[in-house]
C-alpha positions as CSV (number, residue, x, y, z in Angstrom):
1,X,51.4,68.4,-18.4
2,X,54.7,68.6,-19.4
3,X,57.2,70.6,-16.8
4,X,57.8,72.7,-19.4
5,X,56.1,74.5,-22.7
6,X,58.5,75.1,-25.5
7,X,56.2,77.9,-26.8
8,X,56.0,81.3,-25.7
9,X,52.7,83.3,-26.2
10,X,54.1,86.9,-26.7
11,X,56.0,86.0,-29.5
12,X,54.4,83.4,-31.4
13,X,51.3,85.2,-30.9
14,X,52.6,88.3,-32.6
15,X,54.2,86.0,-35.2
16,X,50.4,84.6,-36.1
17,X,49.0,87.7,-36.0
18,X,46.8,87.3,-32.7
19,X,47.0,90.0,-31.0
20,X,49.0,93.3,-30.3
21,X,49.8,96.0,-28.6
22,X,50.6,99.6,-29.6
23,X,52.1,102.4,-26.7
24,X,49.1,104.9,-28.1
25,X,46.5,102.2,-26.2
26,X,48.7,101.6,-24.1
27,X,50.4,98.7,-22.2
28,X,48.7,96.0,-20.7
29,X,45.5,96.6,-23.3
30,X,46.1,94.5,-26.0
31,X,43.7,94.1,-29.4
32,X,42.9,91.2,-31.0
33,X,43.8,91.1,-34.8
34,X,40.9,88.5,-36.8
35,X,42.8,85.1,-36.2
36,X,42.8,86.0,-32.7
37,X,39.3,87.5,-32.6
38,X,38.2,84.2,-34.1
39,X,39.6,81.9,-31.3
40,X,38.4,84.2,-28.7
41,X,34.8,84.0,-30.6
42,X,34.7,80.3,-30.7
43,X,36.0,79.9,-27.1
44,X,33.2,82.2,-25.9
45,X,30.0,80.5,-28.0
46,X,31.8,77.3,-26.6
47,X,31.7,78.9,-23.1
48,X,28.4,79.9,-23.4
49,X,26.5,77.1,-24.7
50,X,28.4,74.5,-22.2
51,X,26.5,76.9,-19.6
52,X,23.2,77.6,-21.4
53,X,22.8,73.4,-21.4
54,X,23.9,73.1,-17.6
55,X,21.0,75.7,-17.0
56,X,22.9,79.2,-16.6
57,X,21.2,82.3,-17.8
58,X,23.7,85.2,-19.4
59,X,23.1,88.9,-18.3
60,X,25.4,92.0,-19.7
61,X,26.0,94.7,-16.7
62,X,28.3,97.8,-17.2
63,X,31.5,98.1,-17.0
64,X,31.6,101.3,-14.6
65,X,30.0,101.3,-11.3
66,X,29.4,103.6,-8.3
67,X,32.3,104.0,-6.0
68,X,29.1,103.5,-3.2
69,X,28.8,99.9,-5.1
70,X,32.6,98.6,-4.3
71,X,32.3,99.9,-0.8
72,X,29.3,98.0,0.1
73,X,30.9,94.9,-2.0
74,X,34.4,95.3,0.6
75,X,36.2,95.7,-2.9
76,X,37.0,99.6,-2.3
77,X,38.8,98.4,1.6
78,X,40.3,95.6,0.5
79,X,41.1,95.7,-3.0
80,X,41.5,99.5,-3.7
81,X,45.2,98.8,-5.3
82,X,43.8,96.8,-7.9
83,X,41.6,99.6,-8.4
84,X,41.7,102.6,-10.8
85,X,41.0,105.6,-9.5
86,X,37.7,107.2,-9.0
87,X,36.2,109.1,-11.9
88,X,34.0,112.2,-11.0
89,X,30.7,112.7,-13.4
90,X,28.1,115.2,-13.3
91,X,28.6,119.1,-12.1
92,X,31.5,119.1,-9.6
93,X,30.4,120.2,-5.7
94,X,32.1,123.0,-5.5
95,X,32.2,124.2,-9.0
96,X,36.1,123.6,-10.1
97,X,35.9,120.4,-11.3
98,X,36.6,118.0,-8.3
99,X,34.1,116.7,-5.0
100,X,37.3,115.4,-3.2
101,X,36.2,112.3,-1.2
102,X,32.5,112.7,-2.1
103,X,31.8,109.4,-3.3
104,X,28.6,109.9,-4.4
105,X,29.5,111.8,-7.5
106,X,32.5,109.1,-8.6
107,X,32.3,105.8,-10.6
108,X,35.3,103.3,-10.8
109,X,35.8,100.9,-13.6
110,X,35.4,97.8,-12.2
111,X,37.6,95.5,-11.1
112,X,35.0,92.6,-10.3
113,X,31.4,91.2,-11.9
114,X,30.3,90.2,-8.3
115,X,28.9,92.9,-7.1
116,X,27.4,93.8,-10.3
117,X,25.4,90.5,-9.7
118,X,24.6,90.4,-6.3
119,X,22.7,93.6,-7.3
120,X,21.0,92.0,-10.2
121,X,19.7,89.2,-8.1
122,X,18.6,91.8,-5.4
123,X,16.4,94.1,-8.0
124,X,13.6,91.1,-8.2
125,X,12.1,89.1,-5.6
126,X,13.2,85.1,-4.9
127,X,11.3,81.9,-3.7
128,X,13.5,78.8,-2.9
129,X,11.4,77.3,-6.1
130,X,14.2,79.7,-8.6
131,X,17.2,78.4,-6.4
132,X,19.5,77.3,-7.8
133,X,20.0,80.9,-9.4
134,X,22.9,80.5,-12.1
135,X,24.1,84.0,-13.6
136,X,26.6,84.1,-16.2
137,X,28.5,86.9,-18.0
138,X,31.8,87.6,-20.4
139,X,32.2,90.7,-19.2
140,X,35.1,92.9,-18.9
141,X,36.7,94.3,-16.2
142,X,39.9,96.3,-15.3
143,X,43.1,95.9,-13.0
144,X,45.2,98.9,-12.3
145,X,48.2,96.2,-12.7
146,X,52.2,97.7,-12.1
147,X,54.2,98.3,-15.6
148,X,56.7,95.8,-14.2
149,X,54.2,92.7,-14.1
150,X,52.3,92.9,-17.2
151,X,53.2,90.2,-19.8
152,X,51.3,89.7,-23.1
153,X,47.7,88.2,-22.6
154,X,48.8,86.4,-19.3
155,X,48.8,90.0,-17.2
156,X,46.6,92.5,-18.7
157,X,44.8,95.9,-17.5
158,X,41.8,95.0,-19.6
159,X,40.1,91.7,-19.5
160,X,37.4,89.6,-20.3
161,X,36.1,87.3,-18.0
162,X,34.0,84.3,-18.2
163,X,32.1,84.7,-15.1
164,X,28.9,82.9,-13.4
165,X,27.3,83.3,-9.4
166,X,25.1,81.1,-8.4
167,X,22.4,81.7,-6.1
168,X,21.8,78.8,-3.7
169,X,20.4,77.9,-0.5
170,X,23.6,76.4,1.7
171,X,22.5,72.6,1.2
172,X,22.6,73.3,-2.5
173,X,26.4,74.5,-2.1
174,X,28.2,71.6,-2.6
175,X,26.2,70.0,-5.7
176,X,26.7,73.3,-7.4
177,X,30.5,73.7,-6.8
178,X,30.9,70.1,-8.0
179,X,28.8,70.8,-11.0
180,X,30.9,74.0,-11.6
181,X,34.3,72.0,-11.2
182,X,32.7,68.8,-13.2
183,X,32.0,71.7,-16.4
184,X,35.6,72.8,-16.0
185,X,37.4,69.8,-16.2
186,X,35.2,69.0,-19.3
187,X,36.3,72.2,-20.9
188,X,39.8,71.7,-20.4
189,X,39.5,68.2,-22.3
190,X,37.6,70.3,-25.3
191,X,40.8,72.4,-25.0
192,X,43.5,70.1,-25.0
193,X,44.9,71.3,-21.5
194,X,46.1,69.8,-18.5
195,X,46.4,71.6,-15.2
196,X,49.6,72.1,-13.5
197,X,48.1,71.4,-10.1
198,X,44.8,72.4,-8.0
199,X,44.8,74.5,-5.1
200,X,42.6,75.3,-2.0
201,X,43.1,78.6,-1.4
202,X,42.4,79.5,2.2
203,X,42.6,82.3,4.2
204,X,46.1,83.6,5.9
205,X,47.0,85.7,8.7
206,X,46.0,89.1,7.2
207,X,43.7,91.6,8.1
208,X,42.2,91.9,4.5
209,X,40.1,88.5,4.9
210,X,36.0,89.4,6.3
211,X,33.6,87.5,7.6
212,X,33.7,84.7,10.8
213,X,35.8,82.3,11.1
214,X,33.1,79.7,11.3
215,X,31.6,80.6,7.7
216,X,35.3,80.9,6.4
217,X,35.3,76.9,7.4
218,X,31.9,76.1,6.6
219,X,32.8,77.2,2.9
220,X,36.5,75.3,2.9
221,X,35.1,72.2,4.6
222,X,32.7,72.2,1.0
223,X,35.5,72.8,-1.1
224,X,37.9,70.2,0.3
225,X,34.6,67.8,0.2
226,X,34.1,69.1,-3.6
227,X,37.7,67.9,-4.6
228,X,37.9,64.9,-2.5
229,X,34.7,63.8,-4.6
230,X,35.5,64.2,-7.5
231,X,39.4,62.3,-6.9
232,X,41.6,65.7,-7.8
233,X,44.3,66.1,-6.0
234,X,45.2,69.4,-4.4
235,X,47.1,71.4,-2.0
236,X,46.0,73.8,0.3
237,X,47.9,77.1,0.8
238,X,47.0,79.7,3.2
239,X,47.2,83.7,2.5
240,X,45.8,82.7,-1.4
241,X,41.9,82.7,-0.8
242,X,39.9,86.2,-2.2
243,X,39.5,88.6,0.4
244,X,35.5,86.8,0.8
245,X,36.3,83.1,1.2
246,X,37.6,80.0,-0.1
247,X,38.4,78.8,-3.2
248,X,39.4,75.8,-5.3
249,X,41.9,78.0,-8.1
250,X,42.8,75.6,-11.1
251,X,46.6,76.6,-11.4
252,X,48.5,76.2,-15.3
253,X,52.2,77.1,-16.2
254,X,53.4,79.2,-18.8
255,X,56.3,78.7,-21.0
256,X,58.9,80.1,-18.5
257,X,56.7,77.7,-15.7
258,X,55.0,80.5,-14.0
259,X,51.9,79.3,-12.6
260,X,48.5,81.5,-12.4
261,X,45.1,80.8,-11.9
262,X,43.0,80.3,-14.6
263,X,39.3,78.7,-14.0
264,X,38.6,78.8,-10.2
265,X,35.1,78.0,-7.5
266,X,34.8,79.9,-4.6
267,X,31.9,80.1,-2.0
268,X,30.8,83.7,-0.4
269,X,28.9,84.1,2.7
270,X,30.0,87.8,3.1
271,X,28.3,89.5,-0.1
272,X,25.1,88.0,0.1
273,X,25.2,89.8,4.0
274,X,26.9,93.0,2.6
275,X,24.2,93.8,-0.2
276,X,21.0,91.8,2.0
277,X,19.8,89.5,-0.3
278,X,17.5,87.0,0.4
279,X,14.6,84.6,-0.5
280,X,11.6,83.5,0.8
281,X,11.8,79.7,1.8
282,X,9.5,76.6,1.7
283,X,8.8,77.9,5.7
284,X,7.6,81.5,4.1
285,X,10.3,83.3,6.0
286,X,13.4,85.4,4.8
287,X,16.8,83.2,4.2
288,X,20.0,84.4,2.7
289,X,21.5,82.5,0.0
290,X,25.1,81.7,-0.6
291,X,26.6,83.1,-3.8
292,X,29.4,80.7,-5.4
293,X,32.1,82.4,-7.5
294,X,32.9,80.4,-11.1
295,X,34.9,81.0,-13.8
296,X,35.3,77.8,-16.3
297,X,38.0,79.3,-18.2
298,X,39.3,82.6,-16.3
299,X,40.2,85.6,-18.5
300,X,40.0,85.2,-22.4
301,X,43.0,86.7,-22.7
302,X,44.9,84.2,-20.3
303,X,42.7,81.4,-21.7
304,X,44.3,81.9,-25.0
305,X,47.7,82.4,-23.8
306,X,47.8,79.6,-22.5
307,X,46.2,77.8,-25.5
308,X,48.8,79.4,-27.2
309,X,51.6,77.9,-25.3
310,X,50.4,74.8,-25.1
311,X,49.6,73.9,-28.8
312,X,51.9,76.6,-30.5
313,X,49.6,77.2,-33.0
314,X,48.3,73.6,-33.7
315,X,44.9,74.6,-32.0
316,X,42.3,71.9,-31.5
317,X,39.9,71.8,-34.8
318,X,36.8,73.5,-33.1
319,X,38.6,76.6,-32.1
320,X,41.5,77.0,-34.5
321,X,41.5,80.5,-36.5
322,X,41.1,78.8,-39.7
323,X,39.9,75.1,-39.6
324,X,40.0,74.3,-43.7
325,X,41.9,75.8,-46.3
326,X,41.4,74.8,-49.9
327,X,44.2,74.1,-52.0
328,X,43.1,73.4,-56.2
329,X,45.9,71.7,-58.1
330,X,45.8,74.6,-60.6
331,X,44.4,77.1,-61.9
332,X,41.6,75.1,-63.9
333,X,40.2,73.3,-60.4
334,X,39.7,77.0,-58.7
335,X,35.8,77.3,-59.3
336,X,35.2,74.0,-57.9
337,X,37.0,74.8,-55.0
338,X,35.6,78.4,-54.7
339,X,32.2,76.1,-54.4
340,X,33.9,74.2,-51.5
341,X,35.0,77.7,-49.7
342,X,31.5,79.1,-50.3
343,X,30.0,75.6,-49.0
344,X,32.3,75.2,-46.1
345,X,31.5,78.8,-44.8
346,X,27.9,78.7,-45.5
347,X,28.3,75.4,-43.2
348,X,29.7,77.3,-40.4
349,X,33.6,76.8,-40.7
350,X,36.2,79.1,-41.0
351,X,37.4,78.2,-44.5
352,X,39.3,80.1,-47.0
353,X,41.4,79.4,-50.3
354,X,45.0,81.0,-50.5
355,X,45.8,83.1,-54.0
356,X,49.5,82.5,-55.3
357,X,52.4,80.0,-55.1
358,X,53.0,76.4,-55.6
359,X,50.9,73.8,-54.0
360,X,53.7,72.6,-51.8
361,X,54.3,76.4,-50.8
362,X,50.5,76.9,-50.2
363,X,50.6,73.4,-48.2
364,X,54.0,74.8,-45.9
365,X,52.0,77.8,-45.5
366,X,49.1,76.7,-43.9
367,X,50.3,73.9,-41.9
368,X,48.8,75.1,-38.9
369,X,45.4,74.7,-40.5
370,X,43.9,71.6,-39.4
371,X,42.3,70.1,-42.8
372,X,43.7,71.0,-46.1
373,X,41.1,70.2,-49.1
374,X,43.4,69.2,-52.1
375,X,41.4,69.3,-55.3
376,X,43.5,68.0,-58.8
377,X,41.9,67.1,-62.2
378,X,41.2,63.8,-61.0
379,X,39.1,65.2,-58.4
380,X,37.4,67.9,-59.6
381,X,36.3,65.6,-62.5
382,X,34.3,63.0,-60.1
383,X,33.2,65.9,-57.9
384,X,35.7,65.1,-54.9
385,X,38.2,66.3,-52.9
386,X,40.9,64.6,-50.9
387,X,41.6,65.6,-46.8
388,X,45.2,66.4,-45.6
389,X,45.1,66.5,-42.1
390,X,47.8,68.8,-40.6
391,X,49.9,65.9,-39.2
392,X,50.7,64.6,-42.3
393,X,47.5,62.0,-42.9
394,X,45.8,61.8,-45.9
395,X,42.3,60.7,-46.1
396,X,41.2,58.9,-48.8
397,X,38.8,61.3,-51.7
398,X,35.3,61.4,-51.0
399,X,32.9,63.5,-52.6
400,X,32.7,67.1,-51.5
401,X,29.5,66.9,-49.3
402,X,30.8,63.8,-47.9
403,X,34.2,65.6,-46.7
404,X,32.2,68.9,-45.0
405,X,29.9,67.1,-43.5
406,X,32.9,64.9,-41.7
407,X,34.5,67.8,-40.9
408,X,31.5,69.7,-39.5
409,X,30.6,66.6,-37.1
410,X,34.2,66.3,-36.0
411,X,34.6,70.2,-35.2
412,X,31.2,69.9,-33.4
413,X,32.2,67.3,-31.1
414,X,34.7,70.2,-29.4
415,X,37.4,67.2,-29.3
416,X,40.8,68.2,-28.6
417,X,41.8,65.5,-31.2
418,X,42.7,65.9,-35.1
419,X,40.1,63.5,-36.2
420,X,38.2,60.6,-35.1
421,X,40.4,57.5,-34.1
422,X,39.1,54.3,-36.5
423,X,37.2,52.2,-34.9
């Protein structure tokens, strides 16, 4: 990746009307306007059916839990800053509206799917037979981030995560954190991104980190076997792990060369402990199973910021806002290309055809659009149409069908590229 992005998020996503903010929501919660809503959509069915084919399973769980649930997780003791506060329900103990400390009565938007999941997986029994045990979610959670650190889509209050636990026994660990870092190297080639580095986040001298030393290097001996697998290069930097183990965090810059996390692996011996789960193995006896923590992309919201940044608009095909815009000479081709729009969007693309101005000011005006259909006299007489591709290429006319179905193989492919190389 280059050392630095010559885009910047907040603006140019503003300037392509992505997403916004308003001080009446509030800062740090952001709404997506349609061309935004559309690359979050297509990043999430992506997301979703690269899991669904490596055998994942996709629950929804609430966004609010028990106060009782964060304590048991260790979120409430280690992570309470993060947290917002407590919110009392039901009649008030002492009648005026408040039950102090009772935690009982108080649920706290949450600030983590984890324990959400570990509770899930507890509600039904287990044999070794189910294991692995792959959950996934896009849920959303919250972060009681400071005023002073919130920026845009990169540091948000509300977010979206693309979150997965997996349920295994502790010889299953390593295959499944290798799968998990295998799926998101492959959907950071589908996005057109290059991490900035990878890091083994370990634990530091701090009293926040739980657990025995001996699990905490159990689960980074994995890790540093996952990585060294697999050829990626990383450093290892204490004080960075989460406050339940280790973690491999896939690290990006911004625009300015900030780096955050964005897709990361972690394994957890401490939940599964905490909340007592367990399954019955092949010896008919009680075992407790490791969860490992994946995200492929991270937050949505991050996700496409950094999508953003990268590509400045010039999204990959698959996930752009608009993939084909149709473009008639004049006036007299628009019903055949109203039959293209209707065909392209009946097809599954994002297609539309633009009203006014010249066709070099329609052209200027979508440039960001991957493939523009021109359509003159000469093709809407033979029934064709003829492919500008947004570098500047022109393909050469083909009948309609012919061009949607080549654009509908291409965008299904999830390359990052613009179109097919010739063989």
């Amino acid at each position: 990746m280059a050392s630095h992005l010559p885009y910047d998020h907040r603006k140019l996503g503003r300037e392509l009307d992505l997403f916004d903010t308003d001080p009446l929501i509030g800062a740090g919660l952001p709404y997506w306007l349609p061309a935004g809503a559309a690359i979050r959509h297509a990043l999430e069915e992506y997301v979703r059916e690269l899991e669904r084919k490596a055998g994942y399973q996709h629950v929804y769980s609430p966004v609010l839990g028990k106060r009782e649930l964060y304590e048991i997780s260790g979120h409430w003791e280690h992570y309470r800053d993060g947290m917002y506060p407590p919110m009392t329900v039901g009649p008030a103990a002492d009648g005026r509206g408040s039950r102090g400390e009772d935690a009982a009565g108080q649920v706290v938007l949450r600030p983590s799917l984890c324990p959400h999941h570990a509770v899930m997986y507890r509600s039904r029994a287990h044999s070794y037979r189910e294991l692995p045990l792959r959950m996934a979610e896009l849920g959303g959670m919250y972060r009681a981030e400071l005023s002073g650190v919130l920026g845009g889509l990169t540091r948000a209050r509300s977010i979206q995560l693309n979150d997965a636990h997996i349920f295994c026994a502790a010889d299953q660990v390593r295959d499944e954190a290798a799968a998990a870092l295998k799926m998101i190297r492959q959907a950071y080639w589908s996005l057109g991104i290059e991490p900035a580095r990878c890091r083994l986040s370990l634990a530091g001298p701090s009293a926040k980190y739980v657990g025995s030393q001996q699990l905490w290097d159990q689960a980074a001996a994995v890790l540093r076997d996952v990585l060294q697998g697999a050829g990626v290069a990383y450093e290892e930097e204490a004080g960075e792990a989460a406050f339940y183990g280790p973690k491999i965090d896939v690290q990006v810059a911004d625009s300015a060369e900030r780096e955050a996390s964005l897709s990361t692996v972690q394994v957890d011996f401490y939940q599964p402990e905490r909340f007592g789960l367990e399954y019955v193995g092949p010896d008919g006896g009680r075992h407790r199973p490791v969860m490992v923590h994946r995200s492929v992309v991270g937050s949505l919201e991050r996700a496409v910021a950094h999508l953003i940044d990268v590509h400045g608009g010039s999204f990959p095909p698959w996930i752009a806002p608009v993939q084909l815009v149709v473009l008639p000479v004049s006036d007299a081709q628009r019903p055949q290309a109203e039959v293209l729009v209707d065909a392209a969007i009946e097809q599954g693309l994002r297609a539309e055809m633009p009203a006014d101005g010249s066709l070099g000011a329609r052209i200027r005006a979508h440039r960001l659009v991957p493939y523009q259909a021109v359509i003159g006299a000469a093709e809407a007489k033979v029934g064709e149409v003829s492919i500008r591709l947004r570098d500047g290429r022109k393909l050469p006319p083909v009948r309609i069908a012919e061009a949607l179905s080549q654009i509908i193989r291409h965008v299904a492919s999830h390359s990052p590229e613009l179109w097919p190389a010739a063989p």
